[in-house]
N, CA, C and O of each residue as an XYZ file, in Angstrom:
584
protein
N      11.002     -3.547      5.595
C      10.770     -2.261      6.225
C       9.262     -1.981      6.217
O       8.584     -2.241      5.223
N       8.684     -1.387      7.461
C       7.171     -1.217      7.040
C       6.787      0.178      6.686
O       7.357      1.134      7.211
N       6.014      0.293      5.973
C       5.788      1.515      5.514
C       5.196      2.282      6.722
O       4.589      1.922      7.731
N       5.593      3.442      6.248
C       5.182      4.724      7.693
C       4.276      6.019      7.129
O       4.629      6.646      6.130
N       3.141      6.324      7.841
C       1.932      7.415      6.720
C       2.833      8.617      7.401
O       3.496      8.318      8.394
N       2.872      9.779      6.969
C       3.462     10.357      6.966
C       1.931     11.590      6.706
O       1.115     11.454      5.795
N       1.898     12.589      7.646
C       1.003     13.551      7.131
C       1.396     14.799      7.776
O       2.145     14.913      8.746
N       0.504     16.190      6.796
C       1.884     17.504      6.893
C       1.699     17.876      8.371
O       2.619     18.419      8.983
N       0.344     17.548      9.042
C       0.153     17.747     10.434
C       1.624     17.290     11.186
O       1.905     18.128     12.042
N       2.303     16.558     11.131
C       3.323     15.963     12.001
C       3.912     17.242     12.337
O       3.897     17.701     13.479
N       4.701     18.113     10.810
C       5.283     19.071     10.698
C       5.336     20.108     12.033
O       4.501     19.984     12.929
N       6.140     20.896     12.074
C       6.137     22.198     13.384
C       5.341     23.218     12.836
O       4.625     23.840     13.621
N       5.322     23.573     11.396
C       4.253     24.252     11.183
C       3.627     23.667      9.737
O       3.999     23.756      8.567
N       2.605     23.090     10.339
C       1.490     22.582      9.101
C       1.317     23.462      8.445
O       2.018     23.391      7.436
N       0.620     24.449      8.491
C       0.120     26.026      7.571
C       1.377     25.710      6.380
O       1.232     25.226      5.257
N       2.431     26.092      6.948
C       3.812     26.664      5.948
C       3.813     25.552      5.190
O       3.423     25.675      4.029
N       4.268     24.158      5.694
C       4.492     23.343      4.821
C       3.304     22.385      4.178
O       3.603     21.285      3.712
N       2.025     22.835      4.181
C       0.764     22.252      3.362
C       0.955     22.908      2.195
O       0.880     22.206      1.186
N       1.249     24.411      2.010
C       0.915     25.273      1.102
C       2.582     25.019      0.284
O       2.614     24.678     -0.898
N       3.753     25.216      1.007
C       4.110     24.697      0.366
C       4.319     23.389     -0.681
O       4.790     23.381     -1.818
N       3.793     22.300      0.132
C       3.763     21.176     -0.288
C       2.976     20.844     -1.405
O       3.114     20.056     -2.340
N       2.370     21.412     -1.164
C       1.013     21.905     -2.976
C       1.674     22.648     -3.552
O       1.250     22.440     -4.689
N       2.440     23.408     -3.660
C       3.323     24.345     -4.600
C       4.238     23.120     -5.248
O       4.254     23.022     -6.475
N       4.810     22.417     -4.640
C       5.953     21.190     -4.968
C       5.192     20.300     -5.677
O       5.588     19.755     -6.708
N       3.711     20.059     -4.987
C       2.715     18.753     -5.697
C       2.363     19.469     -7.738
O       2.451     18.872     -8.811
N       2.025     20.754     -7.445
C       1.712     21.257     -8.893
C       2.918     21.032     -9.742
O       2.897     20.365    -10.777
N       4.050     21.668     -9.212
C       5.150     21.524     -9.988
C       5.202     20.545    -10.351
O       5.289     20.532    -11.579
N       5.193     19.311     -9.770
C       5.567     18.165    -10.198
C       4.900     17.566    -11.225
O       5.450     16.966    -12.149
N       3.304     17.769    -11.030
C       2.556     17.356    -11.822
C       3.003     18.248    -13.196
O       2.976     17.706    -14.301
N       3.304     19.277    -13.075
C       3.722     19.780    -14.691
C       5.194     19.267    -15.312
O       5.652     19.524    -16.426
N       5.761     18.497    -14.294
C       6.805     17.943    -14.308
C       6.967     16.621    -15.269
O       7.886     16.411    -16.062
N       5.939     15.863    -15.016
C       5.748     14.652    -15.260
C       5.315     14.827    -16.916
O       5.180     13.760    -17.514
N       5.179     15.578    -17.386
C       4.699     15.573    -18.863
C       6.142     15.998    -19.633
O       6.165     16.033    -20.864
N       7.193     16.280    -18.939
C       8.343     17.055    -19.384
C       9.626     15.694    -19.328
O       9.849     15.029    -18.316
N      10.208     15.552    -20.414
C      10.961     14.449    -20.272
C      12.097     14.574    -19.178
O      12.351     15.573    -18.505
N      12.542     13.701    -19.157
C      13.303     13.286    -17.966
C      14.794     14.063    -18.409
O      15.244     14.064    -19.555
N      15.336     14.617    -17.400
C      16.850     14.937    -17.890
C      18.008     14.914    -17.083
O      17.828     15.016    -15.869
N      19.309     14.787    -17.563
C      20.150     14.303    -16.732
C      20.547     15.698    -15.763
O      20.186     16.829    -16.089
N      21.248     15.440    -14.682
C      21.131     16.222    -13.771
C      22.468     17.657    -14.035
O      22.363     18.665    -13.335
N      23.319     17.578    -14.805
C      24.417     17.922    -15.167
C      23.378     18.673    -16.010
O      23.413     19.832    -15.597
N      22.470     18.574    -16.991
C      22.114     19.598    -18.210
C      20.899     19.973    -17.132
O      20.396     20.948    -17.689
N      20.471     19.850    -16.439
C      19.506     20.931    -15.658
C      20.177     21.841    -14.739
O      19.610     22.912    -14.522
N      21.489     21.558    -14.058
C      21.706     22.331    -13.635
C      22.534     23.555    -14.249
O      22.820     24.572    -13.617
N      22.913     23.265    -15.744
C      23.180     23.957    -16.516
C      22.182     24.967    -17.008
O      22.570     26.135    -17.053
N      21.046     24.712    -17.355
C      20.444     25.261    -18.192
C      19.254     26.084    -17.538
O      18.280     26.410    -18.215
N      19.402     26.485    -15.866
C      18.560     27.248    -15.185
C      18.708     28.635    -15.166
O      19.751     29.283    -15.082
N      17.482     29.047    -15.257
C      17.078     30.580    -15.289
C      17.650     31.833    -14.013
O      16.767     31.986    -13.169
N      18.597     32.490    -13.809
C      18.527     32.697    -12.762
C      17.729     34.414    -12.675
O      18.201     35.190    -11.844
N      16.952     34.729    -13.258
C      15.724     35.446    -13.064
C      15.357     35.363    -11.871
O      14.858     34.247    -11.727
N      15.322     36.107    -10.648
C      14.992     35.822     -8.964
C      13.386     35.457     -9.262
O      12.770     34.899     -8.354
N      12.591     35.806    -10.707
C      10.956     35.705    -10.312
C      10.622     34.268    -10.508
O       9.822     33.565     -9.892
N      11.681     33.892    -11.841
C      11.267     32.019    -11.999
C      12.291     30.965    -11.738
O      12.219     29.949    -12.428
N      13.363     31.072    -10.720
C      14.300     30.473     -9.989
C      13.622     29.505     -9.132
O      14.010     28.337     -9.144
N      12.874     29.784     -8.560
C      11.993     28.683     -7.637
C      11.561     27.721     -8.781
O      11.767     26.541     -8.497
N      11.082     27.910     -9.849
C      10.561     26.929    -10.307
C      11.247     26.371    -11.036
O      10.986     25.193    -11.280
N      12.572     27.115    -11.761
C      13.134     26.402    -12.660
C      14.423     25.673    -11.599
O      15.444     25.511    -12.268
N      14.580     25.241    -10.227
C      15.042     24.726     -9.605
C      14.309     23.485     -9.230
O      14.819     22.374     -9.370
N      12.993     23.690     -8.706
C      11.872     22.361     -8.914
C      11.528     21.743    -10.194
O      10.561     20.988    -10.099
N      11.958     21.828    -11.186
C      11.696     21.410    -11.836
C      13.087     20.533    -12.708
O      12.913     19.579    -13.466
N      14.573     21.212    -12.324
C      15.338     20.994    -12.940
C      15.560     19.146    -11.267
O      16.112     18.067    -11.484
N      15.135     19.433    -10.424
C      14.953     18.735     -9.013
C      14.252     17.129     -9.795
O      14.708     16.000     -9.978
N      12.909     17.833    -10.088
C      12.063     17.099    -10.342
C      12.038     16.498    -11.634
O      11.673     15.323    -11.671
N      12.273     16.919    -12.435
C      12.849     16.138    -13.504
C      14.286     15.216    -13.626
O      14.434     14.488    -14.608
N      15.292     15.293    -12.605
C      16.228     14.396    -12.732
C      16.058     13.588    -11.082
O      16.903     12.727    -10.836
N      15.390     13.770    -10.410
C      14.907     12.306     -9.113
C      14.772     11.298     -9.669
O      15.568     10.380     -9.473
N      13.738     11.177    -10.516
C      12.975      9.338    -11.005
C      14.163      8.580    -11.790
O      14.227      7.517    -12.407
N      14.936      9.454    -11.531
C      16.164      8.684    -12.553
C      17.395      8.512    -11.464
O      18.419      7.874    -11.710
N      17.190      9.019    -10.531
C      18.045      9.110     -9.604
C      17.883      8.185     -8.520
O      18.977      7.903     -8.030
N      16.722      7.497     -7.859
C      15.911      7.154     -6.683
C      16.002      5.738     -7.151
O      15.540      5.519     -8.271
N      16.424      4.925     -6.610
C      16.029      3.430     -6.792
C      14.598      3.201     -7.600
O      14.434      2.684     -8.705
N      13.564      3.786     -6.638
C      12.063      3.144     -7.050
C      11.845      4.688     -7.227
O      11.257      5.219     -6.284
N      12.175      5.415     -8.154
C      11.393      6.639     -8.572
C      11.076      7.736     -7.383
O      11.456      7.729     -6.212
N      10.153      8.789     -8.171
C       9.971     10.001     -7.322
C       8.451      9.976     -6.791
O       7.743      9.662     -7.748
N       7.722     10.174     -5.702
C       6.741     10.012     -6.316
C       6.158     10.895     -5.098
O       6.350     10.835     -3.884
N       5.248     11.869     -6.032
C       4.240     12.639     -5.691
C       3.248     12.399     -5.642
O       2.914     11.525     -6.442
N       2.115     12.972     -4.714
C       0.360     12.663     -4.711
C       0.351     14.404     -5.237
O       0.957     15.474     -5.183
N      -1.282     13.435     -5.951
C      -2.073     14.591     -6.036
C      -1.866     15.544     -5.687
O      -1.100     15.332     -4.747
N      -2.149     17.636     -5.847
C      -2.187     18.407     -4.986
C      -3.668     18.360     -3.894
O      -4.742     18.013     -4.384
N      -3.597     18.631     -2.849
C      -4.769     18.415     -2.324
C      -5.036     17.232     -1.486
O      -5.819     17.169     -0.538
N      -4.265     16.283     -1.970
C      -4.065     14.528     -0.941
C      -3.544     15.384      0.415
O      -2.706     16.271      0.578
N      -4.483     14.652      1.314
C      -3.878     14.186      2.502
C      -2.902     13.704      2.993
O      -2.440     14.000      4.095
N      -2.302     12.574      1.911
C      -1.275     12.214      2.757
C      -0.362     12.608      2.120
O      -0.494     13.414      1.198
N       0.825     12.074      2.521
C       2.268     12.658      2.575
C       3.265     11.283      2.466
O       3.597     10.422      3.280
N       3.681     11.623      0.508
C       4.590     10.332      0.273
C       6.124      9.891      1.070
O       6.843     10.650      1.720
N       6.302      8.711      0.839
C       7.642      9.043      1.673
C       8.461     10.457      0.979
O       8.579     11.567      1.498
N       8.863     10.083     -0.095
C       9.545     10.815     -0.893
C       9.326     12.465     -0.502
O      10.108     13.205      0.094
N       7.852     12.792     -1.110
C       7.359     14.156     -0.118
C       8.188     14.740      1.035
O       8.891     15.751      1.006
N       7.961     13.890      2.065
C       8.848     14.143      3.465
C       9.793     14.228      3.493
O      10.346     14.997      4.279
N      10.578     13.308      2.453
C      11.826     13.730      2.258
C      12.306     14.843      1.625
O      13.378     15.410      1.838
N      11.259     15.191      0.652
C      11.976     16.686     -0.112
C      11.651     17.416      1.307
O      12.530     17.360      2.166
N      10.675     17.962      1.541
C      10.540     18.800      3.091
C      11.059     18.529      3.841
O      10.922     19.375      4.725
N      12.085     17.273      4.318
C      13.147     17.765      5.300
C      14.341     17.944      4.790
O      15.324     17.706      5.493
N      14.479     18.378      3.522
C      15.666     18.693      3.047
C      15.412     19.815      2.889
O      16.305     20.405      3.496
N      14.650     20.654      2.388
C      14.482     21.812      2.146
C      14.705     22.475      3.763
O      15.584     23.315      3.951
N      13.686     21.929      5.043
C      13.815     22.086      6.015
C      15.358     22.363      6.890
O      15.752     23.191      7.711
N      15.905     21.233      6.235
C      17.513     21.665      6.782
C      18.531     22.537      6.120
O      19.606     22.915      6.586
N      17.915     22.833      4.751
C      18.898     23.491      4.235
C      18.870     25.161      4.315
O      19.792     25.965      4.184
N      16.874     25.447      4.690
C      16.888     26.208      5.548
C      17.584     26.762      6.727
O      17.892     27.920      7.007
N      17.800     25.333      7.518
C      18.549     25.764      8.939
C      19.493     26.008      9.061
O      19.840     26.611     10.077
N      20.761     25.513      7.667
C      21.873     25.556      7.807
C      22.200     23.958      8.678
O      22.681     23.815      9.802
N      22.034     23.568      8.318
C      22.071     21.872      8.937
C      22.278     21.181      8.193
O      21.465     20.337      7.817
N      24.176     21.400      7.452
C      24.972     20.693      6.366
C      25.063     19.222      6.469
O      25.087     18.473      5.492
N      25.132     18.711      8.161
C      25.084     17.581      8.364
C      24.339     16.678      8.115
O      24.772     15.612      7.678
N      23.085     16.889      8.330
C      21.615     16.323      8.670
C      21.483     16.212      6.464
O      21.464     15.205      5.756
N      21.415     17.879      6.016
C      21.224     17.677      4.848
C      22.029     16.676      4.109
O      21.655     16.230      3.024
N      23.011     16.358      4.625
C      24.329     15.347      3.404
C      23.769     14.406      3.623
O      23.461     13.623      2.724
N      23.337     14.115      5.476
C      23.091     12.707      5.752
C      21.711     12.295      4.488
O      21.952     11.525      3.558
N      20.279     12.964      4.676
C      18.953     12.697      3.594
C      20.010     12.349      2.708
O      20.165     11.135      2.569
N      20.760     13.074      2.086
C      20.924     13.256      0.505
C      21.786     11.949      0.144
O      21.592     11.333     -0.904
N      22.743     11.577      1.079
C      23.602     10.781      0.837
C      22.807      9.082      0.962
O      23.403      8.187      0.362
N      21.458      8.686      1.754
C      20.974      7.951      2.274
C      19.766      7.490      0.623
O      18.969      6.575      0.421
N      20.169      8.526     -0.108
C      19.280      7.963     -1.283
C      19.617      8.273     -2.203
O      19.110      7.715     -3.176
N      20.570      9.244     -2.421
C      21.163      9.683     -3.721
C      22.213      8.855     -4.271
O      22.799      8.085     -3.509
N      22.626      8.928     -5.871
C      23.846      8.067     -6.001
C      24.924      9.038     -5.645
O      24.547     10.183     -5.396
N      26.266      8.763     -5.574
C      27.371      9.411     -4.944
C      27.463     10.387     -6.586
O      26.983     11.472     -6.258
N      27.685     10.445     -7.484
C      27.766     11.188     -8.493
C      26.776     12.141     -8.835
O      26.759     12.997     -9.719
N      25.944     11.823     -7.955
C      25.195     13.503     -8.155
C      24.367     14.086     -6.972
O      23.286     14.674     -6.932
N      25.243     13.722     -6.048
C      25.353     13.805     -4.619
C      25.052     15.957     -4.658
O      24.183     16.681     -4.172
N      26.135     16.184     -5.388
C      26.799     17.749     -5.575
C      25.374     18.670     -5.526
O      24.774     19.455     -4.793
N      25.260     17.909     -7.019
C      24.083     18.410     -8.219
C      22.614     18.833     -7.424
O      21.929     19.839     -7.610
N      22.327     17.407     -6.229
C      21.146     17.512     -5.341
C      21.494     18.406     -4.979
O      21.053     19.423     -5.514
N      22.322     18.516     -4.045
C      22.419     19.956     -2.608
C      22.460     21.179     -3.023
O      21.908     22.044     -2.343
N      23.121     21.516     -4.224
C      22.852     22.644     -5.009
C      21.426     22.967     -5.460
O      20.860     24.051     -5.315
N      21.005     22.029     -5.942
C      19.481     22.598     -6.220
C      18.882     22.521     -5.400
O      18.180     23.519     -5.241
N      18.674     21.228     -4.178
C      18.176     21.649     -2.528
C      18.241     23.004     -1.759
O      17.262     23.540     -1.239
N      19.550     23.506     -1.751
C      20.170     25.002     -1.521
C      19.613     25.780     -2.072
O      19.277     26.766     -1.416
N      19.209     25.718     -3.679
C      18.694     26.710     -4.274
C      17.314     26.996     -4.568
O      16.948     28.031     -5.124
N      16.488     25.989     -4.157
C      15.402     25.790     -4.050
C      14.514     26.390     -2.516
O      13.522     27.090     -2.309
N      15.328     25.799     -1.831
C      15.253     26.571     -0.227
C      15.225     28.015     -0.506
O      14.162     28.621     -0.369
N      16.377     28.671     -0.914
C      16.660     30.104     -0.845
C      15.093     30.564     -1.924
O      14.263     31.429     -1.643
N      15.101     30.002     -2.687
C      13.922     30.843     -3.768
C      13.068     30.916     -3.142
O      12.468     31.966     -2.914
N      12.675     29.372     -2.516
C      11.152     29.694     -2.166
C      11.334     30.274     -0.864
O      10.123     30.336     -0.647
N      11.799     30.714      0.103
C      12.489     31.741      0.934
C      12.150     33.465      0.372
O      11.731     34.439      0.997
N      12.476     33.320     -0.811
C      12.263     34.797     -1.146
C      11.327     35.147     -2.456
O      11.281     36.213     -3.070
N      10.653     34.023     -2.680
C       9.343     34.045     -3.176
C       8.248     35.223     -2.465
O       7.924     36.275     -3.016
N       7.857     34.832     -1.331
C       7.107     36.070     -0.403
C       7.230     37.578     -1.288
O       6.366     38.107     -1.988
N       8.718     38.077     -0.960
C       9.245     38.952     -1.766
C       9.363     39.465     -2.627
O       9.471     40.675     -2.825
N       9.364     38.704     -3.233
C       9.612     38.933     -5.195
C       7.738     39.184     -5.454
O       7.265     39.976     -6.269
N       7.003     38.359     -4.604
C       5.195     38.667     -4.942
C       4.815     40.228     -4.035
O       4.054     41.026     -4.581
N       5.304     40.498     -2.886
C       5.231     41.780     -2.869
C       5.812     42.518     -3.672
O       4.870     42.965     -4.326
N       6.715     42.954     -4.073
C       7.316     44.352     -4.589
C       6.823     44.035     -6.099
O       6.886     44.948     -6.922
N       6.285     42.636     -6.522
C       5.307     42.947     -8.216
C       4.221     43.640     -7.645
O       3.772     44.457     -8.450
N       3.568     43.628     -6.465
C       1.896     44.177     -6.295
C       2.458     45.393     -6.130
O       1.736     46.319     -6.500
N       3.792     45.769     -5.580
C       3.848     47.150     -5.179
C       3.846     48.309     -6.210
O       3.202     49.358     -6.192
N       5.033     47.685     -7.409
C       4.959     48.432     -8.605
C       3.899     48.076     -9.942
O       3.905     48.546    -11.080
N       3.134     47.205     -9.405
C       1.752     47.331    -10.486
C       0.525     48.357    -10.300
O      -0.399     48.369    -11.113
């Protein structure tokens, strides 16, 4: 297979998904110092606090992939230019699960995931979408009542 560069310009809207994509790149990097865990005790053990749900979904994400993925998870730098495969793949999952595009999402998920924690992904894909969805939100109404 030959490898394909992948950069956030391709995207329909670069702006949205650069900034996001550095939100996902930091996480991860704080990710990587945090041991690895199975996907059954992260999805157990998440916060559902609407202010740290986004992260404790990326992280419960990002800590059980490299164990999940044939050849690992793998993030660049925040700030890189380019755009890993893997990258693209979390952003078009998030992307479809946005849209409501159950199909498209099973198809990503099923095309790299193992069948036993097939579930576990789409749930935290789902829930990850929705947070950072209402992230915006949750940062207005703190500026409003501070």
């Amino acid at each position: 297979m030959l490898a394909q560069r992948y950069t956030v310009s391709d995207a329909p809207d670069p702006g949205h998904d650069r900034a996001e994509l550095a939100w996902l790149r930091v996480a991860g990097a704080r990710c990587r110092v945090m041991r690895r865990s199975d996907l059954f005790e992260a999805c157990a053990v998440l916060s559902m606090a609407r202010e740290q749900a986004a992260l404790a979904y990326v992280q419960a994400l990002f800590r059980a992939l490299p164990t999940l993925l044939p050849n690992g998870f793998r993030l660049y730098r925040p700030g890189d230019d380019q755009v890993s495969f893997d990258e693209a793949w979390l952003l078009q999952l998030l992307d479809r699960a946005r849209a409501g595009d159950t199909d498209s999402l099973t198809f990503l998920i099923k095309r790299r995931i193992p069948r036993h924690a097939e579930r576990q992904v789409a749930f935290l894909v789902h829930s990850l979408a929705a947070a950072l969805d209402d992230r915006p939100n949750i940062e207005a109404r703190e500026k409003i009542s501070a």
